[in-house]
C-alpha positions as CSV (number, residue, x, y, z in Angstrom):
1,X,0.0,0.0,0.0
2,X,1.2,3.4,-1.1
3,X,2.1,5.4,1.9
4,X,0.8,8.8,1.6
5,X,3.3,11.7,1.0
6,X,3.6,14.6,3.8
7,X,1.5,17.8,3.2
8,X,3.3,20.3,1.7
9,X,4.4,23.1,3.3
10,X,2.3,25.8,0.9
11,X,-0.6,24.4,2.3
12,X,0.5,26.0,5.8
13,X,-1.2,29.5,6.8
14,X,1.8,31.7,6.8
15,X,2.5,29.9,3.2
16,X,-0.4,30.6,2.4
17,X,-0.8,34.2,3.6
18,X,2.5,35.2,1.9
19,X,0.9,33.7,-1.4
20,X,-2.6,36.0,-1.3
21,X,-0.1,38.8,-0.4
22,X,2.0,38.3,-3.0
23,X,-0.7,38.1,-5.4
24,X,-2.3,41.3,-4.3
25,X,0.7,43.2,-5.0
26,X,0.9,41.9,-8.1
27,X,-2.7,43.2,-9.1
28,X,-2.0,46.7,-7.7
29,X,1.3,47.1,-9.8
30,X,-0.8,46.0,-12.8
31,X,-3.6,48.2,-12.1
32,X,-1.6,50.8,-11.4
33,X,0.5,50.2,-14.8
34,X,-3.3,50.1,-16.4
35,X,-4.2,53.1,-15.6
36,X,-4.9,54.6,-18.8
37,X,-7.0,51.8,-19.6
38,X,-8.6,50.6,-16.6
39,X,-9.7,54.1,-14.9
40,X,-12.0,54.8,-17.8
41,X,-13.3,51.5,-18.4
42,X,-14.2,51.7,-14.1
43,X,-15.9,54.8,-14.9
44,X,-18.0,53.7,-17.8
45,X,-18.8,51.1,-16.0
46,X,-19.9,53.1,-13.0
47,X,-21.9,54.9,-15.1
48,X,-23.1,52.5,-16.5
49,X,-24.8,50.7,-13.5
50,X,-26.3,54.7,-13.0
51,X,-27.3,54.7,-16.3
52,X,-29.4,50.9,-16.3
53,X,-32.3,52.1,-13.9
54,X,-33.4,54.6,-16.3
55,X,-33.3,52.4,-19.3
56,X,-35.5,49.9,-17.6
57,X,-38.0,52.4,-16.4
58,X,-38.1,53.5,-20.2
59,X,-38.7,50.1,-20.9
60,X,-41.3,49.3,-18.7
61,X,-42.9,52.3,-20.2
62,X,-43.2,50.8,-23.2
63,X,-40.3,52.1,-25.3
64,X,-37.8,49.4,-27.2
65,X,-34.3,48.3,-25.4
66,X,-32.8,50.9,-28.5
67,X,-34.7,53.7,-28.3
68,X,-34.5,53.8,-24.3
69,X,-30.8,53.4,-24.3
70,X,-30.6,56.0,-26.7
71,X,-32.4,58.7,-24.3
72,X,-29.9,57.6,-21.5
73,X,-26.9,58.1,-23.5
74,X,-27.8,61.3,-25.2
75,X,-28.5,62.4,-21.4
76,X,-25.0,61.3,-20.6
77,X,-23.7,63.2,-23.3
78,X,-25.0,66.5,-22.3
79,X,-24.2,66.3,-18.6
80,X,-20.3,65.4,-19.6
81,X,-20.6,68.0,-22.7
82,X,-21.5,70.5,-19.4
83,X,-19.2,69.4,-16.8
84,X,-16.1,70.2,-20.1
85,X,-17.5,73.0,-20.3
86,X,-17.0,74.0,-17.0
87,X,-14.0,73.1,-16.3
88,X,-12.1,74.2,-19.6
89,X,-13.6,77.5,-19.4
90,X,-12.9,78.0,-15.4
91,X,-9.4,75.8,-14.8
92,X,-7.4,78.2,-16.6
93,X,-8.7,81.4,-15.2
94,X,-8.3,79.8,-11.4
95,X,-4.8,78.1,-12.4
96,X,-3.8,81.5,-13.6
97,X,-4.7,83.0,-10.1
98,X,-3.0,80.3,-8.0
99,X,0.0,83.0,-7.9
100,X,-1.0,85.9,-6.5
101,X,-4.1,84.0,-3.9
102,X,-0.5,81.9,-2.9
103,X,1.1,85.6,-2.6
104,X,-1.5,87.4,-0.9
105,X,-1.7,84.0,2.1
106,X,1.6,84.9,2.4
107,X,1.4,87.9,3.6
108,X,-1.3,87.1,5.9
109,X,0.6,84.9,7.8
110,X,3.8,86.9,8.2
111,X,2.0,89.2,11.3
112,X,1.3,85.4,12.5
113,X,4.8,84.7,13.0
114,X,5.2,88.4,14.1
115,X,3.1,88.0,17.0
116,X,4.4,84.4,18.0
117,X,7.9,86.0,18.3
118,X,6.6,88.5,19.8
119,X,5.6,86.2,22.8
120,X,9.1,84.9,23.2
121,X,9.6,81.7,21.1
122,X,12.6,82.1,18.5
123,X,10.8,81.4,15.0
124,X,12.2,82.0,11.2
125,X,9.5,83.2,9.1
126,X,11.5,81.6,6.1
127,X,10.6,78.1,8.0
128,X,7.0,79.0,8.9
129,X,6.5,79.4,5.4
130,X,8.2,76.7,4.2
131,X,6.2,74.7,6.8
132,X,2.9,75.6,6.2
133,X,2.6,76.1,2.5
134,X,-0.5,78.5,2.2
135,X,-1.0,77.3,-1.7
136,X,-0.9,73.8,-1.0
137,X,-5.2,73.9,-0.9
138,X,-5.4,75.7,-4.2
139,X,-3.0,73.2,-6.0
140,X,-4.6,70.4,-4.9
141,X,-8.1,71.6,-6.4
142,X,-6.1,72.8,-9.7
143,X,-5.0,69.4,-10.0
144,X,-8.4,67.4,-8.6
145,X,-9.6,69.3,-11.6
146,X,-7.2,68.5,-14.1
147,X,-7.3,64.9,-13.3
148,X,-11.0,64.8,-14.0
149,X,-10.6,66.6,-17.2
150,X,-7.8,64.3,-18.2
151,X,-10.6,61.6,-17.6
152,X,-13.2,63.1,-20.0
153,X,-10.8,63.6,-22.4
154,X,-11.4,59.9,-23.0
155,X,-15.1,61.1,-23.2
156,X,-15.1,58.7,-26.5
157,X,-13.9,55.9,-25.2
158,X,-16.2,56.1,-21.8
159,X,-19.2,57.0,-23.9
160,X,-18.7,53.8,-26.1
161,X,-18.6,51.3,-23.4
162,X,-21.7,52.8,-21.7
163,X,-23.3,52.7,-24.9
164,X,-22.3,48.9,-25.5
165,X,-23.1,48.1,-21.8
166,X,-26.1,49.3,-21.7
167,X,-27.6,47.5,-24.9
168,X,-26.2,44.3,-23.5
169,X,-27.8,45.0,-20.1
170,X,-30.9,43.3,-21.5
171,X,-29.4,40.1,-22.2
172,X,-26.4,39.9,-19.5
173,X,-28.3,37.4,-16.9
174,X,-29.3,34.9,-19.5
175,X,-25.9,35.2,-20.6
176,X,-24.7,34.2,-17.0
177,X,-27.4,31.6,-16.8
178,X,-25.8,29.7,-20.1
179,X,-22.5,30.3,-19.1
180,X,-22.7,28.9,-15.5
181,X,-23.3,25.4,-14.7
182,X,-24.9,26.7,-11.2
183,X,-25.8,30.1,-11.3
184,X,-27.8,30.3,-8.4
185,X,-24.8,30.6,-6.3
186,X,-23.2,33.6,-8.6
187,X,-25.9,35.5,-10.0
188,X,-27.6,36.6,-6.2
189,X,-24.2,37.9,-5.4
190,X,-23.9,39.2,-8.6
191,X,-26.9,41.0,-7.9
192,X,-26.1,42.1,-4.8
193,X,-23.1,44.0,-6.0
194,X,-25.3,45.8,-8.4
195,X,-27.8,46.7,-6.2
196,X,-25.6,48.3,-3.6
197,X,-23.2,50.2,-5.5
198,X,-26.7,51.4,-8.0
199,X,-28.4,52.9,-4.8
200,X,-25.4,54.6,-3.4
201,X,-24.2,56.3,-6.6
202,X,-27.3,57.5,-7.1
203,X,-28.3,58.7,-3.8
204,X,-25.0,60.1,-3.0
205,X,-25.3,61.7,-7.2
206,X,-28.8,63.4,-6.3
207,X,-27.3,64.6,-2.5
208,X,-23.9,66.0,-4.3
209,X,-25.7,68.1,-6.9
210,X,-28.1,69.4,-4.4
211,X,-24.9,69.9,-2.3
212,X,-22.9,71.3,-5.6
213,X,-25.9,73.7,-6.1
214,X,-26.4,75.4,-2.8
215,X,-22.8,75.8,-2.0
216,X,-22.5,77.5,-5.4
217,X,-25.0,79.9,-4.7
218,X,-24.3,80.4,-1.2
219,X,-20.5,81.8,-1.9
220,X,-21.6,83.6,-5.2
221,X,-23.9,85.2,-2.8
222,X,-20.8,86.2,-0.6
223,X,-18.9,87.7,-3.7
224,X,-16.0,84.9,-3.6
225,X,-14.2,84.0,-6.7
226,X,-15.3,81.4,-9.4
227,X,-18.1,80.3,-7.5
228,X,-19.0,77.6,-10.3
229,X,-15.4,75.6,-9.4
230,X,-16.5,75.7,-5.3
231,X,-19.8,73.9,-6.4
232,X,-18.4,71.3,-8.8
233,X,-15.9,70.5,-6.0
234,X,-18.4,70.3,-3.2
235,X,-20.3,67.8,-5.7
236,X,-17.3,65.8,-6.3
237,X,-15.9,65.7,-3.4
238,X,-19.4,64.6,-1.5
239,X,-18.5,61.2,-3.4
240,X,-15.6,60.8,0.0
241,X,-17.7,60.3,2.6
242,X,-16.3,62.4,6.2
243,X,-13.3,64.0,4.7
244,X,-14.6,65.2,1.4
245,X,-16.6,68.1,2.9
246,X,-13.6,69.1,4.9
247,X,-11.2,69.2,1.9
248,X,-14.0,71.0,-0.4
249,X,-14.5,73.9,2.5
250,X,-10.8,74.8,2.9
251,X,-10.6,76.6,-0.8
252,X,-13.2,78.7,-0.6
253,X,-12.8,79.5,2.7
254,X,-8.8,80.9,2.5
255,X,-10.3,82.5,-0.8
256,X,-12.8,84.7,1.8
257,X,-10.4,85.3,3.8
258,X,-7.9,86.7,0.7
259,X,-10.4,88.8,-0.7
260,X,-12.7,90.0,2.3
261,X,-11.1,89.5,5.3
262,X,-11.5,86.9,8.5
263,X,-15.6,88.0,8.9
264,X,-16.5,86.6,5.1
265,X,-14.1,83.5,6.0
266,X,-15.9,82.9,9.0
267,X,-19.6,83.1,6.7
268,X,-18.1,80.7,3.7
269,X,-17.3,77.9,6.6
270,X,-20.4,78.1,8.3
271,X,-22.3,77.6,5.2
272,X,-20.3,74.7,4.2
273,X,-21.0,73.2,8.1
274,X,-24.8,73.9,7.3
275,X,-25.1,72.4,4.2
276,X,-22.8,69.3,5.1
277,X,-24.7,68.7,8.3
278,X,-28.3,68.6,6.9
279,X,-27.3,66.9,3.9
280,X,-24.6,64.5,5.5
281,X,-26.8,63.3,9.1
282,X,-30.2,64.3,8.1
283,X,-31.3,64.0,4.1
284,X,-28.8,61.1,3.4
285,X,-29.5,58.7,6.0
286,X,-33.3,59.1,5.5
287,X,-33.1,58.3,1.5
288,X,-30.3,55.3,2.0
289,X,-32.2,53.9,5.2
290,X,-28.8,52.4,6.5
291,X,-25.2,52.9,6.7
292,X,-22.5,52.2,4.3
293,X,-21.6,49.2,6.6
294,X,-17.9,50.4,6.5
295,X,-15.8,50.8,9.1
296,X,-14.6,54.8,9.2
297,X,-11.1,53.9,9.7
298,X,-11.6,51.7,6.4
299,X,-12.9,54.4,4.5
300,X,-10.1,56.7,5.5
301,X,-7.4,53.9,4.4
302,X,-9.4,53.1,1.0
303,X,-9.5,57.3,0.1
304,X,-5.7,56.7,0.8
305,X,-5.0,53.8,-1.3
306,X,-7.3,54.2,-4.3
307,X,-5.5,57.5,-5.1
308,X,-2.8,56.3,-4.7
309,X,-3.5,53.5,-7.1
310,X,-5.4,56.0,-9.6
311,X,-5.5,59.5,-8.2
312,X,-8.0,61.9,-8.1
313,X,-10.7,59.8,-9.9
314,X,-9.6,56.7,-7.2
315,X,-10.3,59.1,-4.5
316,X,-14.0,59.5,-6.0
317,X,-14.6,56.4,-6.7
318,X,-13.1,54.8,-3.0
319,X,-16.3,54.1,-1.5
320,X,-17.8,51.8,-4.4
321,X,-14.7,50.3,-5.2
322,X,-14.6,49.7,-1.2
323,X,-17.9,48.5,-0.9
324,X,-17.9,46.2,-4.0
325,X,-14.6,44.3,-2.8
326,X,-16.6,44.1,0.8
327,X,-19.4,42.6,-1.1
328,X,-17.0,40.2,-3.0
329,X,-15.1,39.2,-0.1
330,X,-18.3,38.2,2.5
331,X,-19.9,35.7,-0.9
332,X,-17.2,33.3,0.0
333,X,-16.8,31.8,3.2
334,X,-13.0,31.3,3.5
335,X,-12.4,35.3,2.5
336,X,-15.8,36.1,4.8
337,X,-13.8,37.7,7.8
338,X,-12.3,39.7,6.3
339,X,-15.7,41.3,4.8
340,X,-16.5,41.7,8.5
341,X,-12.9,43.4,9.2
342,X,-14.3,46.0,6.9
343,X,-17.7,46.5,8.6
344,X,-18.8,49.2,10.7
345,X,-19.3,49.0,14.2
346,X,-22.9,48.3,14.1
347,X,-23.0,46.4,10.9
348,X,-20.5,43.6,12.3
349,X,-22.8,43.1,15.5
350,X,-26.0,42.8,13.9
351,X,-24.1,40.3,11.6
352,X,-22.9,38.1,14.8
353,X,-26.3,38.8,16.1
354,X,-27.9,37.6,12.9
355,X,-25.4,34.4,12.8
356,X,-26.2,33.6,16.4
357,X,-30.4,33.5,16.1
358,X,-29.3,31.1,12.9
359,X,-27.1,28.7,14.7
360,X,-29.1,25.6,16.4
361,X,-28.2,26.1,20.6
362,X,-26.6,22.7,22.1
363,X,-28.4,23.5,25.0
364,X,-31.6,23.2,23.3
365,X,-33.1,19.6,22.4
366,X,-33.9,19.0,19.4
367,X,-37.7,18.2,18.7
368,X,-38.4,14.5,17.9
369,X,-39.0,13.7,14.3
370,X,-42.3,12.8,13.1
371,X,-40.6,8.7,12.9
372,X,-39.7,8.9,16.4
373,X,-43.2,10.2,17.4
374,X,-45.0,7.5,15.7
375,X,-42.7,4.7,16.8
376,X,-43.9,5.8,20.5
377,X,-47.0,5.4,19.5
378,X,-46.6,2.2,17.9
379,X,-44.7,0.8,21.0
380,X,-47.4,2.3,23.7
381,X,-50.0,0.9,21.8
382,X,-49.0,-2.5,21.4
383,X,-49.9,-4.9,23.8
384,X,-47.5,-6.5,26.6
C-alpha cells in the first residue's frame, strides 16, 4: 500500500498568507500600470450601473431596449458636454490666479509669525513658510480638476462602453445563466453588488448636486471667486464620505479670507458646516435607510489607497470600489472575515447577532421527528 506523501508546506497558513499577499501586489502594480485603460473603463462602468435604472424604467414604459438606451446616452452626453464646459472655461482662469491667492496668504501669515515671536519663542518666518505652504489647498483643487478633465478627455472611449453596456444589459443574466453550470450561487451575489453600488451612486449623485448647487450659490452670494469651481468641487468631493466636505470647505474659505477679510471667511465655513450637516446626518441617511456598513477607519485607508493606485478619480470612486470588494469578499466563506474586518461598528454586530439566532443552541433539544413520534405510539400501543 502506497504510503501517503507529507503535506506540503504551501498548504500551511503563513504559506499561504505570503501567497494571497504576493498576489495582491501583483494586481496593484498591474492596475496601477493600467491606468490609462482601466480608470476609464471603471468609470463607464460606474456609469453604467447609474445609467441601467433609467433604461429599464423607459422600458417598462413601453419604449424598445434601442430607443430607451438611446435617451440615456444622449442624457450622458449632455451632462459630460456641461461638466467640459466647466471646467475648460474655469481651470485656466483659477490656475492663472493660484500666484498671487498663494502671494497674498503669504502675507497674511507673516503678522502670525510676528506675534508668535513676539511672545518669546525664537521662529524663522522663512521656515514657517516653508512649513505651512498657504498654496498647497489651491493646488490640490487645480490638479483634482485636471485629473477629472484628463478623464473626460477619453469622453469617447467612456461614452462607447456605456453605450455597448447598456444595450447588452438586456441580455447579460441569460448570458450568465448559459454560461454557469450553477448560477444560483453567482448571480444573487452578482446581484447584490449591483444593487448596492446602483443605490449609493445615485443617492449620494442626487445629495452632491443638491450639495454642488447650494454651495454655489451660497458663496456667489458672498462675492467669492469662481463660485462655479466651489460647487463642482463640493459635488465631487461629497463622493468621500467624512473627509470630502472638509477638503472642499478649505478653498473657498482661505479665498474669503484673501479677498474680504476673516468675517466673510468665518460666513463661507459656516455655510459649508450647514449644508454638510443637513445633507450628510439628516437627508442622506433618511433616503439610503442604513449605513454604508464600512468601518470609518476603512474608508479613510481606502481614500488613501485608491489615489494612490489612480489618483483623483480613485479618491471619487473609493467608496464603491470599497464597498464592491466588501461585497466580493463576504460571498465566499474562506475570505468572509475579512468582509467583516471592513464592517462598521454596528454592521459587524448585527451580523454576529444575525449568525447567532441562525445557529441551532446545544443547550436546546432538538424536537423529535415525526418517525420517532410514531414509533412511541406504535410501542405504547402494542400490547404487553
Amino acid at each position: 500500500m502506497r504510503t501517503p506523501s507529507p503535506p506540503s508546506s504551501f498548504q500551511s497558513p503563513a504559506a499561504q498568507f505570503l501567497l494571497m499577499a504576493a498576489a495582491f501586489m501583483v494586481v496593484v502594480a498591474g492596475m496601477r500600470a493600467a491606468e490609462a485603460i482601466l480608470v476609464p473603463l471603471l468609470v463607464a462602468g460606474f456609469l453604467a450601473i447609474i445609467s441601467a435604472s433609467p433604461v429599464f424604467w423607459l422600458r417598462q414604459k413601453g419604449l424598445p431596449a434601442a430607443l430607451a438606451a438611446s435617451v440615456v446616452v444622449f442624457g450622458v452626453v449632455g451632462v459630460g458636454f456641461v461638466f467640459i464646459l466647466i471646467i475648460g472655461s474655469s481651470l485656466d482662469d483659477f490656475s492663472s490666479a493660484i500666484p498671487r491667492y498663494q502671494a497674498r496668504l503669504t502675507e497674511e501669515i507673516a503678522p502670525l509669525g510676528q506675534w508668535i515671536q513676539g511672545l518669546g519663542f525664537q521662529l524663522n518666518e522663512e521656515m514657517l513658510l516653508k512649513s505651512i505652504d498657504p498654496g498647497a489647498s489651491m493646488r490640490l483643487v487645480a490638479k483634482m480638476l485636471s485629473g477629472v478633465g484628463g478623464i473626460l478627455t477619453n469622453s469617447f472611449l467612456i461614452l462607447l462602453t456605456v453605450i455597448f453596456i447598456l444595450f447588452e444589459a438586456s441580455s447579460f443574466q441569460q448570458k450568465v445563466r448559459a454560461a454557469l453550470g450553477d448560477p444560483k450561487g453567482t448571480l444573487p451575489q452578482f446581484q447584490k453588488i449591483i444593487d448596492a453600488v446602483n443605490n449609493y451612486l445615485a443617492i449620494k449623485t442626487l445629495v452632491s448636486v443638491a450639495t454642488g448647487v447650494i454651495v454655489a450659490i451660497w458663496v456667489a452670494i458672498l462675492g467669492i471667486d469662481f463660485p462655479v469651481i466651489w460647487g463642482l468641487l463640493a459635488f465631487l468631493l461629497n463622493y468621500i464620505p467624512n473627509l470630502g466636505s472638509i477638503i472642499a470647505a478649505v478653498p473657498p474659505v482661505l479665498l474669503g479670507y484673501i479677498q474680504f477679510g476673516l468675517g466673510r471667511a468665518v460666513l463661507v465655513a459656516i455655510g459649508f458646516i450647514i449644508v454638510n450637516v443637513v445633507f450628510g446626518n439628516a437627508v442622506e441617511p433618511r433616503l439610503m435607510g442604513r449605513k454604508l456598513g464600512l468601518s470609518t477607519l476603512v474608508v479613510f485607508l481606502s481614500l488613501i489607497f485608491w489615489g494612490w493606485v489612480w489618483g483623483p478619480v480613485g479618491m471619487l470612486l473609493s467608496v464603491p470600489m470599497t464597498m464592491v470588494v466588501k461585497i466580493a469578499l463576504g460571498s465566499s466563506p474562506t475570505t468572509q472575515w475579512i468582509s467583516i474586518l471592513l464592517d462598521s461598528e454596528t454592521a459587524a454586530y448585527s451580523t454576529k447577532q444575525t449568525s447567532s439566532k441562525t445557529a441551532p443552541s446545544p443547550e436546546t433539544p432538538s424536537p423529535p421527528t415525526q418517525t420517532a413520534t410514531h414509533l412511541s405510539m406504535n410501542v405504547k400501543e402494542s400490547p404487553r
